[in-house]
N, C-alpha and C positions, 0 to 999 in steps of 0.2 A: 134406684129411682122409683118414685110413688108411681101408681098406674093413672094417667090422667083424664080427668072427667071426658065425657063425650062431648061436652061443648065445648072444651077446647081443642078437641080432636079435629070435631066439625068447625073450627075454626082455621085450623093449620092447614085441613083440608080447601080451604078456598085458595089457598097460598101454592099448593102442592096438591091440585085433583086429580091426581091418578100415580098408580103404582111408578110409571116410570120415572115420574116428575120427582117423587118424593126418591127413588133410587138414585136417581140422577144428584139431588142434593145433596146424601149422604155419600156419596163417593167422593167428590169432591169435598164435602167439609172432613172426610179423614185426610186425605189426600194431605189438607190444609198442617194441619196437626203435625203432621211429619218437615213443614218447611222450618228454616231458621229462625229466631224469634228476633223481632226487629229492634232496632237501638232506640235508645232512649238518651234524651240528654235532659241532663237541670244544671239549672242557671237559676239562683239566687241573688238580691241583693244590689239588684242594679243600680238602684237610687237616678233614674235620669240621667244614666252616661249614655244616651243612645248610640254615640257611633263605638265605640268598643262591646255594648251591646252586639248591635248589628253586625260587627264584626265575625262576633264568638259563632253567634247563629248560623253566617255565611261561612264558617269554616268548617263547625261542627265540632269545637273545641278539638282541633285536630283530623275530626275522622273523617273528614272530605279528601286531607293530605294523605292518610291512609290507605283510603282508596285510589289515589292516583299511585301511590310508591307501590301497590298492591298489583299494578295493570303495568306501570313502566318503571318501579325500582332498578330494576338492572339492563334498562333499555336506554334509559335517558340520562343525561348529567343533569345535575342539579337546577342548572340555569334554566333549563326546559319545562323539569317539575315546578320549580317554582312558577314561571310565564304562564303554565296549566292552570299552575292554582288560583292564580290570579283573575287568567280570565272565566274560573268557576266563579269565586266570588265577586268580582265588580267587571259584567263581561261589559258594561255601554261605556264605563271609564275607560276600563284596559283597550277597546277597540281604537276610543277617541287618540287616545294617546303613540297607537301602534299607525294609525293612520297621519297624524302627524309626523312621523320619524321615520316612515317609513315610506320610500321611492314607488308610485303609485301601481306603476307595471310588476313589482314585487307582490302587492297585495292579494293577487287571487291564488297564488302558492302558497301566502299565511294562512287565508282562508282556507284552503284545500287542507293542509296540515293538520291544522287547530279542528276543524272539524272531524278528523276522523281518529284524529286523537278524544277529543268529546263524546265521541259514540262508540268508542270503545270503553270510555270510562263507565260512558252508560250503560253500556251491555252489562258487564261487570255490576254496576250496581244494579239493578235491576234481577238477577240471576240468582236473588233469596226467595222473589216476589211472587206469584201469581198473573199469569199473564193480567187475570181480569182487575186486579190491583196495580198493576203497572200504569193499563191503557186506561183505569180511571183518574191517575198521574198526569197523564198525555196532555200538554198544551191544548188547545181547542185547533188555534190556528195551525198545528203543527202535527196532531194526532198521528195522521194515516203515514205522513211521512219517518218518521220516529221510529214507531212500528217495525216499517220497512227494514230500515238501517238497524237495528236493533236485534230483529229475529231473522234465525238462518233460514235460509231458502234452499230445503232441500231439492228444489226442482226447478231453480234456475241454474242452466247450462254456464253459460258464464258467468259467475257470481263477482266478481272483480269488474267484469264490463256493467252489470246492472248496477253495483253502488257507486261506481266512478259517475254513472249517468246524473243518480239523484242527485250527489255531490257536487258536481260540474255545473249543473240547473239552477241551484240552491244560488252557486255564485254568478251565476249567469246573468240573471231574470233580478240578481241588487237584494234578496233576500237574507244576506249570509248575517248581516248582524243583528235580524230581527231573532233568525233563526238559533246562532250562537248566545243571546241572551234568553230565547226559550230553555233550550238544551241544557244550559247552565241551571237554571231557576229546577227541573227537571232532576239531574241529577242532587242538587242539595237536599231536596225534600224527598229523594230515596234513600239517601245515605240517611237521614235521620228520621224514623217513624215517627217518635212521638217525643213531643218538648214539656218539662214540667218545669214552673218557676216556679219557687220556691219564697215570693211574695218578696215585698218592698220595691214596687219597681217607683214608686216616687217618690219624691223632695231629695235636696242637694242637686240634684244635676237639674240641667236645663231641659230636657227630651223625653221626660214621661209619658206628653204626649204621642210621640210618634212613635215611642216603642210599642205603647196601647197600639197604634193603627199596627203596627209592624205582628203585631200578636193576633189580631181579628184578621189577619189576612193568612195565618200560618195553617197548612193544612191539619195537623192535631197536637192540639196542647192542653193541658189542663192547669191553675194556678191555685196555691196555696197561698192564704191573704197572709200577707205582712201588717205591722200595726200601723207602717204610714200608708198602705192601702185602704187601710180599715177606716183612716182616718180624712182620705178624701173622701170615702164612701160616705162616710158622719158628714162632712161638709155638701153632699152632692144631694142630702135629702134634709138639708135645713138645720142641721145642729149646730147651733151657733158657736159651741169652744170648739168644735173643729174647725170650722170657717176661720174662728179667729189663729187658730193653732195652722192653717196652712199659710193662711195668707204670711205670720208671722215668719212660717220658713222659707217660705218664695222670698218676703225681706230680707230675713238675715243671711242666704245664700245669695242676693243678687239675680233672683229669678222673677222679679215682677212682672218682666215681658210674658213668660209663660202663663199668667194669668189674665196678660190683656190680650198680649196674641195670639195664645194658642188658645185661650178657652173664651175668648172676647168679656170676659172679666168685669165687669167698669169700677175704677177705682178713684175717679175723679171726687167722689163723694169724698170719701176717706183720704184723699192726698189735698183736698180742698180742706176738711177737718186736719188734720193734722200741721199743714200751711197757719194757719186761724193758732190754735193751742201752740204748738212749740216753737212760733216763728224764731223766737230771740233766743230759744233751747239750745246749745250745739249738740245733745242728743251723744254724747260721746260713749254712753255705754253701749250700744247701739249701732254700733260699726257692722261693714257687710265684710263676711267671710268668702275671699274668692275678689276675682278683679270687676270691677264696674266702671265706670268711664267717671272723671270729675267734674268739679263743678259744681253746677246746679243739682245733677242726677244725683249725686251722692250723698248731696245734703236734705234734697226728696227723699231721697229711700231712706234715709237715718231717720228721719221726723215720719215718715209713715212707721218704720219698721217700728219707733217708742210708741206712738198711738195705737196700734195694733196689740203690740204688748201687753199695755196697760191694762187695755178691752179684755184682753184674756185672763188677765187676774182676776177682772171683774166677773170675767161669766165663768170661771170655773171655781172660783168663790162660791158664787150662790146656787150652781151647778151644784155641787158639795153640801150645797144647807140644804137645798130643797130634795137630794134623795142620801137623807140621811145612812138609806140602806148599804150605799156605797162604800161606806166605812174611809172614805176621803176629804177629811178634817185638816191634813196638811196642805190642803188647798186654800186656806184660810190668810193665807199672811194678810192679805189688803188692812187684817181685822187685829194683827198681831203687832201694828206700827205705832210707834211714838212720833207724832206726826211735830209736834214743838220739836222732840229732842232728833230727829231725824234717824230714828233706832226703831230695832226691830227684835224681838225676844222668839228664839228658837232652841225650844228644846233643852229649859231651864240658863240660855246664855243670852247674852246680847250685845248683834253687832250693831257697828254703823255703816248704813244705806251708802250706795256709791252715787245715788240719784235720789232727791229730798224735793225736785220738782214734781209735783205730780198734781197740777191743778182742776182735773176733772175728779179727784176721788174726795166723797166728804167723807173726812174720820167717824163722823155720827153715821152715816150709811155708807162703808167702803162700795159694798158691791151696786149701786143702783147705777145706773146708767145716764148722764145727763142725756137733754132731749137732741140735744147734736147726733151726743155717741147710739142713741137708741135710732137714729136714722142714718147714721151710718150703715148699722149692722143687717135692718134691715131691705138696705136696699143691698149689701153684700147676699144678705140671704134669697132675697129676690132673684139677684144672679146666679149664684151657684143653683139654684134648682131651674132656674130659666135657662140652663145651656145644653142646648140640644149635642154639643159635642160630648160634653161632659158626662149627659145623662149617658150616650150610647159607649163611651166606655164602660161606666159604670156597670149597666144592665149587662157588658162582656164578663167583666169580670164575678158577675151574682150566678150567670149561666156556666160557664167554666171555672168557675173555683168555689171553695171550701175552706174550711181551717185549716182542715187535714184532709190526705187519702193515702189510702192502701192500695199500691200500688205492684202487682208482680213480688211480691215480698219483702215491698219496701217500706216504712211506714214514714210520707212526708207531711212537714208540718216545718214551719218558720221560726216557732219560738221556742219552746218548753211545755213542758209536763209539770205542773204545779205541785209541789211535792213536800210535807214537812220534813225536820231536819233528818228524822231516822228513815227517811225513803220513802216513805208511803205515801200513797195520793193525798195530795191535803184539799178537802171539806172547803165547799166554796159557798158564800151563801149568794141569790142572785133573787131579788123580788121577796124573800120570807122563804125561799127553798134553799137545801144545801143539795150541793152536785161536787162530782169526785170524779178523777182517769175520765175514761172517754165520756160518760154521759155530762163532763162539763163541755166540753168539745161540741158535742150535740145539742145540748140547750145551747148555748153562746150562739150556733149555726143558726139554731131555729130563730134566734131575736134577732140577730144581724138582715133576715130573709122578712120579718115581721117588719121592719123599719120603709122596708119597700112595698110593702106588699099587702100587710092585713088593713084591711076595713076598719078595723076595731078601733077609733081613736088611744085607747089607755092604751093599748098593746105595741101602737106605731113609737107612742110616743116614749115608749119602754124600750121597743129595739135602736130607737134615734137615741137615748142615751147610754145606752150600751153601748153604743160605738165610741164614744166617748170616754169610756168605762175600761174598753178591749186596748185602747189606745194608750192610756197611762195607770191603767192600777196596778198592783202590787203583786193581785191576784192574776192577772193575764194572762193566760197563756202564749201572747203574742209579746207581752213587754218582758215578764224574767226580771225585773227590779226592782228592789225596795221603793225607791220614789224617783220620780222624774226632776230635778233639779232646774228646774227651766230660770225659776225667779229666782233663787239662789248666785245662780250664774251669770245676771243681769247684774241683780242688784247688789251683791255682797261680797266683799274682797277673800273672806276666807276661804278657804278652799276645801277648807275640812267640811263646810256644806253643801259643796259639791258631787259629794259621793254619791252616787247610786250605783250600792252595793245588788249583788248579782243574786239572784234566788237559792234555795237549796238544790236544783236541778244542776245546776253548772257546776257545782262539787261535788257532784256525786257522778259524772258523765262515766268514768273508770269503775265504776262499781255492778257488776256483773248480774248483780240478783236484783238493782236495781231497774236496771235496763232491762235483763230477759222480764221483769214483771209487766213493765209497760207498752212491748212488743207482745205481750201474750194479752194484754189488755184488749188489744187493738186485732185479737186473731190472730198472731204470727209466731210459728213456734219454730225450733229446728235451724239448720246448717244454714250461710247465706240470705240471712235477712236482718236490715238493718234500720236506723231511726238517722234521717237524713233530715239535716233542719242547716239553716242558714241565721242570720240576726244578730247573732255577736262576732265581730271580727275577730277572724285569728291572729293573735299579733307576733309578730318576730319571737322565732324561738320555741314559739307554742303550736303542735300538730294538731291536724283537722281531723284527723280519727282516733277514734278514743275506742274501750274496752274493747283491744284486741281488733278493732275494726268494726261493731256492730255500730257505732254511731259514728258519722261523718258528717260534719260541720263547715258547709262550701261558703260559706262566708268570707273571701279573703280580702276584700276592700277593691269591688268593682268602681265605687266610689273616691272620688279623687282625695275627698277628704279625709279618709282613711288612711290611703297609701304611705302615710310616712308612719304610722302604727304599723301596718301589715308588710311593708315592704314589697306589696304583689300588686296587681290588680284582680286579683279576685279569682276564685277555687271553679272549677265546674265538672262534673260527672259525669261519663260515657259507660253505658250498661249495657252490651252489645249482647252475644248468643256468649260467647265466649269468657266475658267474665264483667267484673267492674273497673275502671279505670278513673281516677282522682287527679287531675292536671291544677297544676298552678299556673298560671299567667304573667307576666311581666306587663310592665305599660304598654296601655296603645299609645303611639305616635299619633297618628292620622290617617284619614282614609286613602288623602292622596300620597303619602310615603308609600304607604300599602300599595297602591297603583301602578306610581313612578318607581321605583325602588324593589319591588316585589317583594317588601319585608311582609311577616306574621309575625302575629301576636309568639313569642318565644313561651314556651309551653312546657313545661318540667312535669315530668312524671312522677307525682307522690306515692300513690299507691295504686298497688295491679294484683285484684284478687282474680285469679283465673280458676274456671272450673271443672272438674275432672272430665265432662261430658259437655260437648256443644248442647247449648240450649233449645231445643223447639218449641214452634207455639203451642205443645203440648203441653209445657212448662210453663205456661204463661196461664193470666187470668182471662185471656180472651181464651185458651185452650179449653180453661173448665168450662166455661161457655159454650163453645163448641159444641165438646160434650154431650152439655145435655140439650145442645138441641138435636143431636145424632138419637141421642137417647130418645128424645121426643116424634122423631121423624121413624125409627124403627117402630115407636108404638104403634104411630100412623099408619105403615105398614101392615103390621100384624092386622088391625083393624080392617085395612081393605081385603085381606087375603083373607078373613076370618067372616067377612060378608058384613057386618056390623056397623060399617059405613063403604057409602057404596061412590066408588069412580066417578069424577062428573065429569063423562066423555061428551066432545063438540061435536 
């Protein structure tokens, strides 16, 4: 390590004024070094299933039930561990429900049980940790008592009479299930150090929302954007084809409520426009995917979900003219229609339209906006930036996530690696510059961060359409395909224009010099390091690890819409000291199955890379850290002993 300047010395020095302080540091930060290195999980791909989300979280894909088979495998029958796990994960349901069924005078021995079953789990988990990383764990209202119960007491006499006490008290004084849901929340968030998504947690499900709040509450996570993150992000700072591209998938999944109630939305404009144009339309291409109530609601949501639509042809039309640099000219159809013959010419052929009504678009100017549709959009856009819910997940996800990170030896990221057909980074152009491997990664970050953030008028309005950009080009690193088929899909029977054929990246996933090239791109060389991405579902048949296992693809169809492609509900990753572990999932049921029932998510073991040597935070990237601030703090040292900077004794 370099010798470092004296102003940062006299700086460290304010932190650490005196020899012992600073001894005192470095004993403990080796100490550190030598403990276990903490789990990690990632979860990709949720798409708004919140509760099998929450689910996975409150289990740990697993390693919560590990931990209890770990403390009572050969103590307890099954029926027990399972009732354990249960009330780790849902202790205020599981209570409500054990208090219901169970004879009142019985309940303070459930209590007494369950509890010291709980703190023994705790102990257990807790026992890789650092005390000072534990009690920074500690419930508030629960701290000092935890503690107790948790660390031995080498100098209580009777140690069975002083825990039976707190225990007894606990149930005594009507405590036990504030207590039992602290303990609980406690032990999940030691079993799992640190959570990485692995991006898409919106559109198709209904609870993006809440998994957002579920995530701003999680003590540490970090997220890799997905492109339908990318693409609320476009919509939450006024880019109008995303606005129209979300609002469009909220319609065609039957998630409109999630834009009136969970983000307070107003769509009165636009279901008032759309009422006016397609009253007498039955809008039949334009059906919702998933169940919605009938009626009136369903024939609102078809007539909004085609005006929406239309909108979007329109602004990604002209979206495409006006930044020619985009190189996205198959944006173009509104411009490609025979609007007499009800035909459409693609790509030297021509079909016929399955939908010939379209009374807001003139063939002489497809893309302009009638003065309806141009107040529609903008009062859409007025709310999307006016939602104070919406901004604050946003600004969560700008501060916690990335395209990409590097991760402990891992290198995550959601989509691909842009690549021409013989493997090599393939040449991006963005604004009149070309970018390649990770410096596109890096530029894309930097315009994504500019759309929120710089002053500069041209620059804002640069990253506001990159998101747009990130969302559907070709080029993406977050999309991976030829073209988005959105209109195709809508409006055209054949199928054969449906394709969106998959990048060079995803045929080359088995190709070994292709992979160690873009791990070494990214800094990562040697045994055990891998390129973990999620985005494409894995479907029946087809494995999530590829080239020998350096890339792992957890995408297994968290999304219901998936599930009968993937046959799963969806892949997730447990990295512990010990090695990597890859589970597949089955459907969730529901929470209250999970409850009543004491079922779990049913959990398949794909792959189990175990490593010859337990891991420590020596081995970690918090370890190199460390490190050098050991490094840093020895300098410190040398310096005070050396007279060079002098003790600030009180």
């Amino acid at each position: 390590m370099e010798q470092l300047d004296r102003r940062y010395l006299e700086r460290l020095a304010d932190i650490y004024p005196t020899i012992a302080r600073a001894s005192e540091e470095i004993i403990n930060l080796s100490s550190i070094l030598n403990l276990p290195k903490g789990t990690e999980h990632f979860i990709t791909d949720v798409h708004g299933e919140f509760e099998a989300f929450s689910h996975v979280l409150r289990n740990g894909s697993g390693a919560v039930r590990k931990k209890i088979n770990e403390v009572y495998g050969h103590l307890l029958p099954e029926k027990d561990i399972s009732e354990l796990a249960t009330l780790i994960y849902y202790p205020t349901q599981k209570i409500e429900l054990v208090k219901k069924d169970m004879p009142k005078a019985d309940m303070d021995d459930w209590y007494k049980v369950m509890l010291y079953r709980l703190v023994a789990v705790t102990k257990h988990c807790s026992s890789k940790y650092t005390r000072s990383k534990v009690r920074k764990a500690l419930p508030a209202d629960f701290a000092y008592v935890i503690e107790e119960l948790i660390t031995e007491k080498q100098d209580v006499y009777d140690k069975e009479a002083y825990y039976d006490e707190i225990i007894h008290t606990i149930i005594r004084i009507g405590r036990a299930d504030v207590f039992i849901k602290a303990i609980a929340e406690l032990i999940r968030r030691l079993v799992v150090d640190h959570l990485h998504i692995l991006g898409d947690i919106y559109d198709r499900g209904s609870g993006p929302d809440d998994i957002m709040d579920a995530l701003m509450d999680y003590h540490s996570v970090d997220v890799q954007w997905g492109n339908h993150d990318i693409l609320w992000m476009g919509a939450a700072v006024g880019q109008l084809c995303n606005i129209a591209n979300v609002v469009r998938i909220c319609a065609r999944y039957g998630n409109l409520d999630l834009l009136e109630d969970g983000y307070g939305i107003n769509l009165l404009p636009l279901a008032t426009f759309a009422n006016k144009v397609y009253a007498g339309d039955p809008c039949t291409q334009f059906k919702v995917k998933g169940e919605l109530s009938r009626g009136d609601d369903l024939a609102m949501n078809m007539r909004i979900h085609k005006a929406i639509s239309v909108l979007q042809f329109k602004l990604e039309g002209a979206c495409a003219e006006r930044r020619p640099e985009f190189g996205m000219k198959e944006k173009g159809y509104l411009k490609w229609i025979d609007y007499e013959k009800g035909t459409i010419d693609l790509e030297g052929k021509t079909y016929r339209l399955l939908d010939t009504n379209l009374p807001t678009v003139d063939p002489k100017d497809p893309y302009r906006l009638t003065n309806e549709e141009a107040y529609v959009m903008e009062r859409l856009q007025s709310a999307f930036m006016g939602c104070r819910r919406l901004q604050k997940h946003m600004e969560f996800l700008l501060h916690k996530g990335a395209l990409y990170t590097v991760y402990n030896g891992n290198l995550l990221y959601h989509g691909c690696m842009p690549l021409d057909e013989d493997g090599q980074f393939k040449e991006v152009s963005l604004f009149g510059r070309s970018y390649k491997g990770r410096a596109l990664y890096d530029k894309l970050d930097t315009y994504v961060r500019r759309a929120y953030f710089s002053l500069d008028p041209d620059h804002r309005e640069q990253g506001r359409d990159i998101l747009w950009w990130i969302w559907c080009n070709k080029d993406s690193p977050l999309f991976g395909k030829t073209k988005m088929a959105t209109f195709e899909r809508y409006m055209i029977a054949e199928k054969e224009t449906w394709q969106e054929k998959k990048t060079p990246y995803y045929l080359l996933l088995d190709n070994e010099e292709v992979i160690d090239r873009i791990l070494a791109e990214f800094g990562l060389h040697g045994d055990h390091v891998h390129i973990i991405n999620g985005h494409v579902p894995v479907k029946k048949g087809d494995t999530p690890y590829k080239c020998g296992g350096k890339v792992l693809i957890i995408d297994g169809g968290f999304s219901k819409a998936y599930q009968g492609t993937t046959g799963i509900a969806g892949y997730t990753l447990i990295y512990n000291s010990y090695g990597i572990r890859l589970v597949a999932h089955k459907p969730f049921t529901s929470r209250d199955d999970a409850v009543i029932s004491g079922t779990d998510i049913h959990s398949d073991k794909v792959m189990d890379e175990k490593f010859t040597h337990r891991l420590r935070i020596a081995d970690t990237d918090i370890g190199a850290e460390v490190r050098r601030n050991i490094e840093e703090l020895e300098q410190l040292l040398t310096a005070y002993r050396s007279g060079d900077i002098l003790e600030k004794l009180r």
